[in-house]
N, C-alpha and C positions, 0 to 999 in steps of 0.2 A: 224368276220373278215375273216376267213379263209371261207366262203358261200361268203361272198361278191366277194372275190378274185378268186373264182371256177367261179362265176357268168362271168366273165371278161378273166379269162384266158383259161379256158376248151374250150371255143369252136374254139382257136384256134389249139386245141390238135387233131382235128380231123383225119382221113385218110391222109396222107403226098397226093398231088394233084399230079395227071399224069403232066409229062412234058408240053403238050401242056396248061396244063392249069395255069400255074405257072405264076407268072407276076413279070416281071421285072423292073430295076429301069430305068428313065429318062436319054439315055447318051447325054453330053451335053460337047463342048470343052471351056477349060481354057477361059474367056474373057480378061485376062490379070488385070483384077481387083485384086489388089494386099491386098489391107486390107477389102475386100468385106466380109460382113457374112450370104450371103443371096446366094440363089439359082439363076441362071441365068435369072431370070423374076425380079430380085429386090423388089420380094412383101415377097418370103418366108423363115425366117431366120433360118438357120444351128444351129441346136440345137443339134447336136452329129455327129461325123465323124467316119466311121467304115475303112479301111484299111487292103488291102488283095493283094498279090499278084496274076497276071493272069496264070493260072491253065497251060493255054498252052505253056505259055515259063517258066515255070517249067520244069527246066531236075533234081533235086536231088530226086525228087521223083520215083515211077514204073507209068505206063500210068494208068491203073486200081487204084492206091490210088489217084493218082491227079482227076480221073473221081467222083470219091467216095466222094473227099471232094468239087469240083466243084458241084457236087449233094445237100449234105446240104449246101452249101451257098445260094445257089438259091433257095431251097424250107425256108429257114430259112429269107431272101428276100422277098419271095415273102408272105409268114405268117407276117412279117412285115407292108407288104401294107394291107394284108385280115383287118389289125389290125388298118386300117387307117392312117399311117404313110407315111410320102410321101419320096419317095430316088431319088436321083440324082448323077450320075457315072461318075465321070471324071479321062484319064489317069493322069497321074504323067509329070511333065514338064522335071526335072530330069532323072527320073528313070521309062521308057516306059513297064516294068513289073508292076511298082504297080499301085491299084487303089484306087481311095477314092470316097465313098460312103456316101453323104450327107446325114443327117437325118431331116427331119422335123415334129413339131408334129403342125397338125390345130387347132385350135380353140375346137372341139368338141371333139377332143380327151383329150386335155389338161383339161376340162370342167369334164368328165368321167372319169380320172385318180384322177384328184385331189378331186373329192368325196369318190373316192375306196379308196385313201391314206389319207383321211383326214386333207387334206392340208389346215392350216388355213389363211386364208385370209381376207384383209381391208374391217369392215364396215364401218367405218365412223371418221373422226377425232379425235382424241384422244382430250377431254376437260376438262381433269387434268389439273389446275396451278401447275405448279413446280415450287417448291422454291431452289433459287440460295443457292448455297453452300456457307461458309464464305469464303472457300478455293480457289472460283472461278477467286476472282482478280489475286491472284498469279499463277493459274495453265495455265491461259489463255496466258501466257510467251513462256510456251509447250505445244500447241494446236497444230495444224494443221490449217491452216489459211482457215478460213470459206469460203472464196472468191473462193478456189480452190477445194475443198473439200464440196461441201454444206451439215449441215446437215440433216440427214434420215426425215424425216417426219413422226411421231408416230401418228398411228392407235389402234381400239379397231377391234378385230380381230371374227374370227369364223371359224370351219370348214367349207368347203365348201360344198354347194347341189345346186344340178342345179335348182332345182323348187323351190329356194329362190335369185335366181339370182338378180332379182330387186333391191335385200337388200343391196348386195355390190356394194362397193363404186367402180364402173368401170366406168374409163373416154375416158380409149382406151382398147381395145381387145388386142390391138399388145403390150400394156404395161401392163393389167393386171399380168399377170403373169410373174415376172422379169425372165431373163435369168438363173438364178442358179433355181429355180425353173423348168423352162419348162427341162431345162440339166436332174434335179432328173426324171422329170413325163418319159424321154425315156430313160433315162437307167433302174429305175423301168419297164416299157415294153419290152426291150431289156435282160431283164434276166430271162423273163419267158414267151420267144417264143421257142416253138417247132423246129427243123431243123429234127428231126431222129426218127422213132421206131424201137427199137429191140426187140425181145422177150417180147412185149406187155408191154415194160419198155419207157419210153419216154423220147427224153432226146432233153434236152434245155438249154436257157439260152448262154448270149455274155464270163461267167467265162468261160466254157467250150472250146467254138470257139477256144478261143485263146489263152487256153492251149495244146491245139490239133494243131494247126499251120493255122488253116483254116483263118484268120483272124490276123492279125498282132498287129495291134493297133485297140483300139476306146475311143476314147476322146472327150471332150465337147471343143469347141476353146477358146483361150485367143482371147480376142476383139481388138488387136492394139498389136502394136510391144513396148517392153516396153523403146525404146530409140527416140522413138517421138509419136505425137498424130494421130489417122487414118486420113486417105485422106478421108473416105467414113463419110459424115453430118450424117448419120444416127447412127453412131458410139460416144458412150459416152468416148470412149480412159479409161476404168479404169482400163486398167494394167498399163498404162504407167503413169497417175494418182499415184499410188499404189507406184511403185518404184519410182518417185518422190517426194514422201512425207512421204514414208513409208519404203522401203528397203533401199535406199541411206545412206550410210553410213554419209554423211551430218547432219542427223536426229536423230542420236545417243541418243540426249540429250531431244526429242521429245517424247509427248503423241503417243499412235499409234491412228489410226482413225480406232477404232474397227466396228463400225456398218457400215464402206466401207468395210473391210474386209469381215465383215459379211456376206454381201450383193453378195461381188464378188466367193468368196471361200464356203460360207456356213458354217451353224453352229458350225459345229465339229473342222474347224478349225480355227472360231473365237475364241470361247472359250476356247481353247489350249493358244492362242496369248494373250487372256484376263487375264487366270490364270498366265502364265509365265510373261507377263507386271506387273501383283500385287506381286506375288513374288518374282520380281525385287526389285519394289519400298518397300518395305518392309527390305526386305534385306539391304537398305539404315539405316534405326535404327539399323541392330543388327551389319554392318559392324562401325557404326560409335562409337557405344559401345565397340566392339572389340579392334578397332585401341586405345581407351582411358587406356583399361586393357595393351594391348601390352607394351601404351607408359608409364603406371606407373611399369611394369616391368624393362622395361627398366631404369628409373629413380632411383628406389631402387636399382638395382643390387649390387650397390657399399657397399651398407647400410647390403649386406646381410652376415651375421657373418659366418657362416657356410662354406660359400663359401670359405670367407678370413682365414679361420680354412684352408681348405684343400690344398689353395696357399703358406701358410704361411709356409717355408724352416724349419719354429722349431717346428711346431705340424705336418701338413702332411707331412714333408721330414723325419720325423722321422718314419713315421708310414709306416712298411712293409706290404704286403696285401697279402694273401695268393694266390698259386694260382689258375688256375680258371678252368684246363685238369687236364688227371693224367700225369705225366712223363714228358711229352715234353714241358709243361708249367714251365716257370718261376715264381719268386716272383718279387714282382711286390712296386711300390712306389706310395704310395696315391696323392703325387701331379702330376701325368700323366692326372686324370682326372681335373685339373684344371680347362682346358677351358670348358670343359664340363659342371662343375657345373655353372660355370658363364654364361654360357646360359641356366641351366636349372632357374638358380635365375629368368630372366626371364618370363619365362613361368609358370615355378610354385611357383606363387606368390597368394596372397591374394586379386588381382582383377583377378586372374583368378577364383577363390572362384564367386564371383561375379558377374564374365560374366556367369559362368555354372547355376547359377540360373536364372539369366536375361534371359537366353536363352530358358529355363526349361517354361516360363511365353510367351516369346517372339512368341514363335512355335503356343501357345494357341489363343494370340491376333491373331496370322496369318489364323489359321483353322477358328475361326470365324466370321473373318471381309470378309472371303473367301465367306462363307458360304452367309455372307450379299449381299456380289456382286454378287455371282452368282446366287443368289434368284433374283438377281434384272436385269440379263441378260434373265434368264429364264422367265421374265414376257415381255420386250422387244423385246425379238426375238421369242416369241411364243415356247412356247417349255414346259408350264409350263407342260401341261398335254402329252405329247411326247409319255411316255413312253406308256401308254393307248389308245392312238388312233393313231397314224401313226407310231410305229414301223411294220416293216409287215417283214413277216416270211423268212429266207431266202430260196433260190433256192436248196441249197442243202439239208437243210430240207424236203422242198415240194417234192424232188424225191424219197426219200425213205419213204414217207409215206401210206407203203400198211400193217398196221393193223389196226383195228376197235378197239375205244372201248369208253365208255361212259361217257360223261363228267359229274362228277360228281353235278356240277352248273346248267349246263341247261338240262342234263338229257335227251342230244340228241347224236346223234354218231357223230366221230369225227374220223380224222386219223392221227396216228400216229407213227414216223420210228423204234419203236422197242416195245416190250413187257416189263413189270415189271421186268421180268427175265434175259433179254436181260439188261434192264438197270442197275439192277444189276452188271454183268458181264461186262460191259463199265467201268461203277465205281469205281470197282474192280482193274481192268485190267491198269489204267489209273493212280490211288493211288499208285498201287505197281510201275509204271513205274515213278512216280512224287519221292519218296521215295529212289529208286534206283539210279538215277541220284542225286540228295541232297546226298547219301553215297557217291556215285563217289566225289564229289566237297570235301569232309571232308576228304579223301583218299587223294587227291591231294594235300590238305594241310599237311595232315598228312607226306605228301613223302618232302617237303617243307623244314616242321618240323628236319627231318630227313638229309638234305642237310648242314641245318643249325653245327647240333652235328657233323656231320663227318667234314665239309668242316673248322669246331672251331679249328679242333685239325691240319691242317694242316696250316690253317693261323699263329696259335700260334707259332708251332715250326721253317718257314719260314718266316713269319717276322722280330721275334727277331734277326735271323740271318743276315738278311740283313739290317737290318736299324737299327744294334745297336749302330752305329758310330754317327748318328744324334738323338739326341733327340727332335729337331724342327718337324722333320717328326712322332717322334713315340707320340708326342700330339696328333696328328688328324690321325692317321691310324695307331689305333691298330686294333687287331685282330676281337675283336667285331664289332669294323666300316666294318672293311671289309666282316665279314658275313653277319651282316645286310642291306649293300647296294647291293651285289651281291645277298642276298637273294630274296631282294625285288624287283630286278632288274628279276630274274627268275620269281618269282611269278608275274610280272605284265606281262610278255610273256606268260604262263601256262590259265590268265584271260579269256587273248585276244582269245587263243586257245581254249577252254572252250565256250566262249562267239558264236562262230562259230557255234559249233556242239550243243549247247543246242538249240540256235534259232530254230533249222531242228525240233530236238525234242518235243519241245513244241510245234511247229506247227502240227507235225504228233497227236500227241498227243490229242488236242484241236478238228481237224479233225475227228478222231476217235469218239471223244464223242458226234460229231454233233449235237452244241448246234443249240437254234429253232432260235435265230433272231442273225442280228447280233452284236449290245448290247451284249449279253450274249455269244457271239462267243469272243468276242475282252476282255470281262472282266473275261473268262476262260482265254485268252490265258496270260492275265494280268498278274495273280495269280498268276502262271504257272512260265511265265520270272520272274517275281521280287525273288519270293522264289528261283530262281538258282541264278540267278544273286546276290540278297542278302547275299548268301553261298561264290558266287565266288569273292565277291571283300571286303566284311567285316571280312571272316572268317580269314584272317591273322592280321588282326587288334583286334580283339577279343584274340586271343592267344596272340599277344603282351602285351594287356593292364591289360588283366585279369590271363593269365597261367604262362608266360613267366617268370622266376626267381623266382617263387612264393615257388618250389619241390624242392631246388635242397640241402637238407640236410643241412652239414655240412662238413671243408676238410675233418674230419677223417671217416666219415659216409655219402660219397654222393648217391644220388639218380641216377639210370640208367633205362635209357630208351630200351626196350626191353632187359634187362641184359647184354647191351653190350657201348653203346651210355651216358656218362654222360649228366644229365640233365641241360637244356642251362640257363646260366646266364646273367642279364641284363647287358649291355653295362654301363661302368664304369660310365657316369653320370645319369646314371637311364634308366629305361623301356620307362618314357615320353616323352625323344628327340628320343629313336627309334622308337615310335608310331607316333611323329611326321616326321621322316626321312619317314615311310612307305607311311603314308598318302599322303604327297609331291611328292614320284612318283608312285603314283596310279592316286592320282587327276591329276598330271601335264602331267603325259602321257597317260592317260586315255581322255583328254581335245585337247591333240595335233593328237591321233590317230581319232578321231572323226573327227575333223574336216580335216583330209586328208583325209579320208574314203566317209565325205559326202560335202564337197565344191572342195576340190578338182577333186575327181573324174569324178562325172559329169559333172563338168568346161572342164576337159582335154577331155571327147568321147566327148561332145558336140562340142570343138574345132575342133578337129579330124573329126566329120562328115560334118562339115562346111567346112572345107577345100578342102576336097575329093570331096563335092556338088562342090563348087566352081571352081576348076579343073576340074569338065565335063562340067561344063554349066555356061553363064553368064545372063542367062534369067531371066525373071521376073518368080517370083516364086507367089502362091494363100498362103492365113492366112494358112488354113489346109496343105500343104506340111513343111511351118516353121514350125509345132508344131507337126508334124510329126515326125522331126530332135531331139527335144529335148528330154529327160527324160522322162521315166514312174514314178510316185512314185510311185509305189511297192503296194499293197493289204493292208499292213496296215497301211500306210500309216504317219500318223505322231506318232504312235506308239513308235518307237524307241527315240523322242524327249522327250516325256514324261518319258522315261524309264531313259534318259541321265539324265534329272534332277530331279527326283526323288533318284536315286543314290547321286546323288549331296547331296540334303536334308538331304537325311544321313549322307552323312560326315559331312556335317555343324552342325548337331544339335547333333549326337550321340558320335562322339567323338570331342567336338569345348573345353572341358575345357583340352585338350592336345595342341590346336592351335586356339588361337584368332581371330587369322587373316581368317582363312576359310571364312566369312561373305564375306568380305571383296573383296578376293579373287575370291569366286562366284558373290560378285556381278559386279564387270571386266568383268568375265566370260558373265555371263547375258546379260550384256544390250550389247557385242559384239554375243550373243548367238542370242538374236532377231533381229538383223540385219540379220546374217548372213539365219535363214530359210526364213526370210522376201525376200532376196536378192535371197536364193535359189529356193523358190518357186514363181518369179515372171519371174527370169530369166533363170531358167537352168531345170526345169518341165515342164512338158505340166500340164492344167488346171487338177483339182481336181475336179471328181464329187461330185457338192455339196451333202453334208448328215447331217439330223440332229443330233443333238447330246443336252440331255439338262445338262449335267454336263460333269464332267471330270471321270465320271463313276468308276469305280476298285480303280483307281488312292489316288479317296477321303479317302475309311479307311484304305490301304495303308501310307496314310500320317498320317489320323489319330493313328496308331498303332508304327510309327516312331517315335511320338511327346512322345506316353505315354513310351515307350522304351527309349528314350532320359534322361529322368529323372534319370534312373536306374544306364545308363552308365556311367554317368557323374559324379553322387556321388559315383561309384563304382570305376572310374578311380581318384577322388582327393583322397578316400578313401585308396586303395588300391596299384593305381600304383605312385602318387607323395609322396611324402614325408613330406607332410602338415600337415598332422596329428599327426605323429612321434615328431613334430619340436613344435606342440601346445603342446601335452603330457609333451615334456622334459621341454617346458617357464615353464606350468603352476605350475609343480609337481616334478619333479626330478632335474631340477636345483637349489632347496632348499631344506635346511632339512625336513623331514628324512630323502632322500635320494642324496643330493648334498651338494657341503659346499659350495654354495654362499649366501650371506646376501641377495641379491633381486632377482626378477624375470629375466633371463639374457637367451642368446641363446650362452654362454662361454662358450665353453667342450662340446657344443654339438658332434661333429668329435668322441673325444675319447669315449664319454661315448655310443653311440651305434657302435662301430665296436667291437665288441668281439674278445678275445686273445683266441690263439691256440699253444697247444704244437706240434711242428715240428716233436718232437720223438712220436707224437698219428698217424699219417702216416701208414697207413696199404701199404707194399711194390705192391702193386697193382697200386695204386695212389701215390706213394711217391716221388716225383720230379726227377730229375736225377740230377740239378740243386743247387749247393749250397743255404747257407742262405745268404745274404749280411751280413756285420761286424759280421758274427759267432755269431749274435745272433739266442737263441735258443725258440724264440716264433712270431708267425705272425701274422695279425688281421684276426678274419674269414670274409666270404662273406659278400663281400659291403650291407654296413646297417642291419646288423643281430644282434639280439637278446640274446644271451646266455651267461651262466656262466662260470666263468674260468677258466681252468686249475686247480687240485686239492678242486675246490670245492666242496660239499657232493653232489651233482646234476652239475656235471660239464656237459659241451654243452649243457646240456638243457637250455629251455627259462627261462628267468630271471623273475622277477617281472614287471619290464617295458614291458616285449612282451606283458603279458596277458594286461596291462595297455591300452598301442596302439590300442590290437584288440578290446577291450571294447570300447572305445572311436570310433574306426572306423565303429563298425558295428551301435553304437547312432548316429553318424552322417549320416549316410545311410539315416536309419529308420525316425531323423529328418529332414533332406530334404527333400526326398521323401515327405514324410505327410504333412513338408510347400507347397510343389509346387503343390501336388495332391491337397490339398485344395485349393488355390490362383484358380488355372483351374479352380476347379470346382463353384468357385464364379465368375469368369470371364462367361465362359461358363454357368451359370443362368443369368447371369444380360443382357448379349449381346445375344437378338432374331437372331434369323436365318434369320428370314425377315423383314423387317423394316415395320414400319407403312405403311409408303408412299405409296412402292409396294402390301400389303395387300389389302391398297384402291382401288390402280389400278385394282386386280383383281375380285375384287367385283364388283367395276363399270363397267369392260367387261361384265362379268357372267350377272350381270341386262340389260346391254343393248342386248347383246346375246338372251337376254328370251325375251325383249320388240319388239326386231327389226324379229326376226326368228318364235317367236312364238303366238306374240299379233297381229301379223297381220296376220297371218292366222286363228285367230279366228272372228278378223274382216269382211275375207273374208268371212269367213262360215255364220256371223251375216248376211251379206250382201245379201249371196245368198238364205240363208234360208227368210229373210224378203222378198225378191221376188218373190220366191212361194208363200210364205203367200199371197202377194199382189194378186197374179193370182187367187190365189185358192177364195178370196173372193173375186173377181172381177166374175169369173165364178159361182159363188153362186149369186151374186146378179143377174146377168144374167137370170140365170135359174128360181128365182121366178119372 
């Protein structure tokens, strides 16, 4: 690959050409042709737009740098033309500095490109019967109405070579190669043209240009304006197409028409839109499963005894609770957390048991039926074999490629940008910077952590004081609530801050390591983001569900953090409503800053620029000045979307037995989620150079590796952060003798029988309230839902029999879940192929017709020609005797 591509691009590297011999582009004035995509001759169509300001009405520059970069444009220009490319110059209607510079690529170049890239292309009709789906009556409801949308037409494909030309199916020249296509063949050219030598270093390529300033913009054009169809016949209008039947918010409830997308946008970011569409629809099962657990929580609440224990004026108003600082804390009355338990009843119930396994199974169905689709895009959009023959190396590779050394395979030399040693030292270098920042993210929580224990003890002693007059108020804002909402309120600011400066990071980072293509650029830089980002938005969620209250001793022997800080206890109705308080403003403002960050934003410059054009001029404007005005999307493009909902994934699946509803909620989220990039990227971007892509690359064991961690979480959070196990224990075993005096199996005395008694006079004067006892009794129950023996017993505050009870039974449930769901997976995942039948046929039947159409006729040929001679050769023998 890399010979083929020296073959093609070195001889444009030649000696930079004296001035006089440089050639320039075609200047031609505006025709006023407003949706035109064609050169001013109307035969040859704009397949890339380059965009530069004029060098001589430049004043922020010195005259010597403006001459300098006037220099590589024009030799960088005119290496363009050497290359066969044809340009044409038009001022700016607008704005008499800028210029734009048409690209066109002919026939022969597009012919030579696409065999270097291995671009596969139509031989012949695809003659597969496909069989209709059963599903197809009802889905045709959510279609895209075929009338306006027709659809693609399936071919059996091949790379392309010119001296098989005959074999494909070409019925027009000017159609053979669709527009996203010819866009890829010049900007592939376009990033590995020469403009400059320094120091016998070369340096090329359009990244560069126009990180330099020499060049402003270059984009492939959107074909029509997406708020009616082109004036110009020659125009298919499929943006305007796109947002009519695709981003319009109208459509909500609509199939999307992935192989238009495909077609207009290119693979990469079809297959984004493909996977995010089935992970919608998907999300329809596990929200509708959700909503069912929620509404059976809800319906038992009343049923739930425990709860009615702690509301109840004669068992919880009796029961005083120790409290929960040293000194400036009070004692406290078990029915405060009333409402609390009544919404924890709720949540942590026994279809939440339910949903955490359904969901444990549900993730599995989804990786694999994934897997089936996207086997089965990857043989429709060509892309099976992608990764082996058209990825090609990137630009900033190919520059630093000055060592030799020997490929081990073909046993010929090769180059490339660093030494074993050097790679080493990359690896090195890049591990410890990956490792460093992951500490920073744990520090930041750790400081969190820390906000938490100081900011307890002033809540405590400042609330009581002011809100002791209303008890209505001190239900829902105690002191816990208020660390916990101000905590999570700082930590989702600290995210967002975080989320800034890592992006820089990892990009520096990735850079450095100068992966070879760029596949392997975007799935370094993958790794990279999620591992910070997984640190910076799970790691407080992990300390609530799994650390949080878990330390914190007992009153007369508490736990201190750094020897100064007592250790934080869970919010009086459990760790689970503040796992789910945290979640709620991570997701909910994490969902609303997004979306001001990337619909609003480029809504308002794009506004802003419109306006300001509008104000200087009322002229008719050309397609390439509108798409000039809009948006770049950025290098990586739809990166950050897949980063948004892969996050997402996590919440839903990793911690979903703390919040049912999550499903439910993302799936709201979702299908307003594909509108809105649908809507973003037809109306507020400039076009996207097509690129292919045959999966969702990094992405995939990223999800894969959430699903198997999913399982973990979830029996670790009923395990250990709700109360369901505790509540199973006391049914099965301690609410009867031996160790309970009721005749049946009952959830009665559950309240008393785990809040353990404390002597007031065990108070070491450290921690010993300041704070009387109420009614001058002299004992208080210890921390909410603990374990221990009583006062004067031979093993007083230690754990009782019932603790070890609990943790035996918590850590078997673990162990059996886990092993149910790891199994059920792993029978799903054997029985469900990756690729189906159907599509296996299809690619068998290419690969044959491939061999028959490309290779049996050129041995026909050779029969043909070789039988010719023959003929001569004994035609001149009979002659001669």
């Amino acid at each position: 690959l890399v010979l083929e591509l020296n073959q093609v691009t070195i001889p444009t590297y030649g000696t930079v050409p004296d001035q006089q011999n440089l050639h320039t582009p075609e200047w031609v004035d505006f025709d006023d042709k407003t949706d035109s995509l064609f050169f001013k001759d109307g035969q040859r169509r704009i397949d890339f737009v380059l965009v530069y300001e004029d060098e001589s009405k430049k004043m922020t520059h010195k005259r010597s740098d403006r001459k300098k970069q006037k220099r590589k444009r024009q030799v960088y220009e005119s290496n363009l033309i050497n290359n066969g490319l044809h340009l044409e110059a038009t001022r700016s209607v607008l704005d008499e500095k800028l210029i734009f510079v048409k690209v066109h690529a002919p026939w022969e170049v597009l012919c030579t490109y696409a065999e270097v890239m291995h671009i596969k292309l139509p031989l012949q009709h695809n003659d597969l019967k496909t069989r209709d789906s059963a599903f197809n009556w009802f889905s045709r409801f959510f279609r895209v109405d075929e009338n306006i949308i027709k659809p693609e037409q399936e071919f059996f494909t091949a790379p392309f070579q010119k001296e098989h030309l005959s074999n494909f199916y070409i019925q027009d020249k000017d159609t053979f190669f669709n527009p996203a296509t010819r866009s890829r063949i010049v900007h592939f050219i376009l990033s590995r043209v020469e403009y400059a030598t320094k120091n016998n270093v070369k340096k090329f390529g359009i990244n560069k240009l126009l990180d330099t300033g020499i060049y402003k913009a270059a984009f492939p054009l959107h074909d029509s304006s997406f708020r009616h169809p082109s004036t110009d016949p020659n125009c298919p209008s499929e943006r305007y197409l796109l947002y009519r039947e695709w981003a319009h918010p109208k459509n909500i409830f609509k199939l999307q028409p992935l192989d238009f997308i495909r077609k207009y946008y290119g693979e990469k970011i079809g297959i984004y839109f493909a996977w995010l569409g089935f992970y919608t629809n998907m999300l329809t099962v596990a929200a509708v499963v959700g909503v069912g657990c929620f509404l059976y929580g809800c319906l038992t609440k009343d049923n739930c005894t425990w709860s009615q224990e702690v509301c109840d004026p004669n068992i919880g108003g009796n029961i005083i609770m120790c409290p929960q600082c040293d000194k400036v804390c009070t004692y406290w009355n078990l029915t405060i957390t009333c409402e609390s338990s009544k919404k924890l009843c709720i949540f942590d119930s026994y279809g939440t048991l339910v949903f955490a396994v359904f969901m444990g199974i549900w993730v599995t169905f989804f990786l694999e039926f994934w897997k089936r689709r996207q086997a089965e895009l990857e043989y429709e959009w060509d892309t099976v074999e992608f990764l082996e023959q058209e990825e090609q190396v990137r630009p900033e590779y190919e520059a630093r490629c000055t060592h030799v050394v020997m490929n081990e395979i073909t046993q010929q030399e090769e180059h490339v940008p660093y030494t074993a040693c050097g790679k080493c030292v990359r690896i090195t270098f890049c591990t410890s910077a990956i490792f460093f920042w992951i500490l920073l993210i744990i520090a930041s929580v750790v400081g969190i952590i820390v906000y938490r224990l100081s900011v307890f003890l002033v809540f405590s002693a400042k609330l009581s004081q002011h809100i002791s007059g209303t008890e209505t108020i001190r239900k829902y804002l105690t002191p816990q609530t208020a660390t916990s909402v101000t905590a999570s309120l700082i930590s989702f600011v600290v995210i967002m801050i975080l989320n800034i400066i890592y992006e820089k990071v990892a990009i520096l980072i990735t850079d450095f390591e100068l992966p070879r293509t760029q596949t392997d650029y975007e799935n370094s830089l993958t790794t990279k983001m999620f591992l910070f980002q997984f640190d910076n938005y799970y790691s407080s969620c992990f300390y609530i569900a799994f650390f949080k209250g878990k330390f914190v001793g007992h009153p007369g022997s508490p736990v201190y953090w750094l020897g100064k800080y007592r250790n934080e206890e869970c919010d009086p109705g459990g760790c689970l409503l503040e796992l789910t308080t945290q979640l709620a403003i991570i997701v909910g403002g994490k969902a609303i800053w997004n979306n001001i960050q990337e619909v609003l934003l480029p809504l308002v410059k794009n506004l802003i620029g419109r306006y300001s054009a509008a104000a200087r001029s009322e002229k008719v404007v050309a397609r390439w000045e509108h798409d000039y005005h809009l948006q770049p999307i950025g290098k990586l493009g739809l990166f950050y979307e897949y980063l948004e909902m892969v996050i997402q994934f996590g919440f839903v699946t990793l911690f979903v037995a703390s919040f049912p509803l999550a499903p439910l909620l993302a799936l709201i989220n979702n299908m307003l989620e594909i509108r809105l990039d649908a809507w973003k990227l037809t109306t507020q971007f400039r076009r996207m150079v097509p690129q292919k892509a045959q999966d969702i690359g990094a992405w995939q064991p990223i999800l894969q590796g959430i699903a198997i961690l999913a399982v973990v979480t979830n029996a670790m959070i009923i395990a250990f952060t709700s109360d369901m196990i505790p509540r199973l224990v006391y049914y099965w075993s301690f609410s009867v003798p031996p160790y309970g005096s009721h005749s049946s199996h009952t959830m009665k005395g559950y309240i008393n029988s785990t809040l353990s008694v404390f002597n007031i006079s065990d108070f070491k004067n450290a921690s010993k309230p300041l704070s009387p006892l109420f009614r001058n009794q002299m004992t208080c129950r210890q921390v909410y839902r603990d374990l221990r023996n009583p006062p004067g017993h031979q093993q007083q505050y230690e754990h009782n029999i019932y603790y070890w009870h609990v943790i035996a039974a918590k850590l078997a449930f673990i162990i059996v879940m886990e092993h149910v769901i790891y199994f059920v997976k792993f029978i799903i995942s054997y029985v469900i192929p990756d690729v189906s039948q159907k599509t296996k046929s299809k690619v068998k039947r290419e690969k044959y017709l491939t061999q028959k159409l490309l290779h049996e006729n050129d041995l026909k040929g050779v029969k043909k020609t070789m039988g010719n001679i023959a003929n001569k050769i004994i035609k001149e023998a009979d002659s001669t005797f």
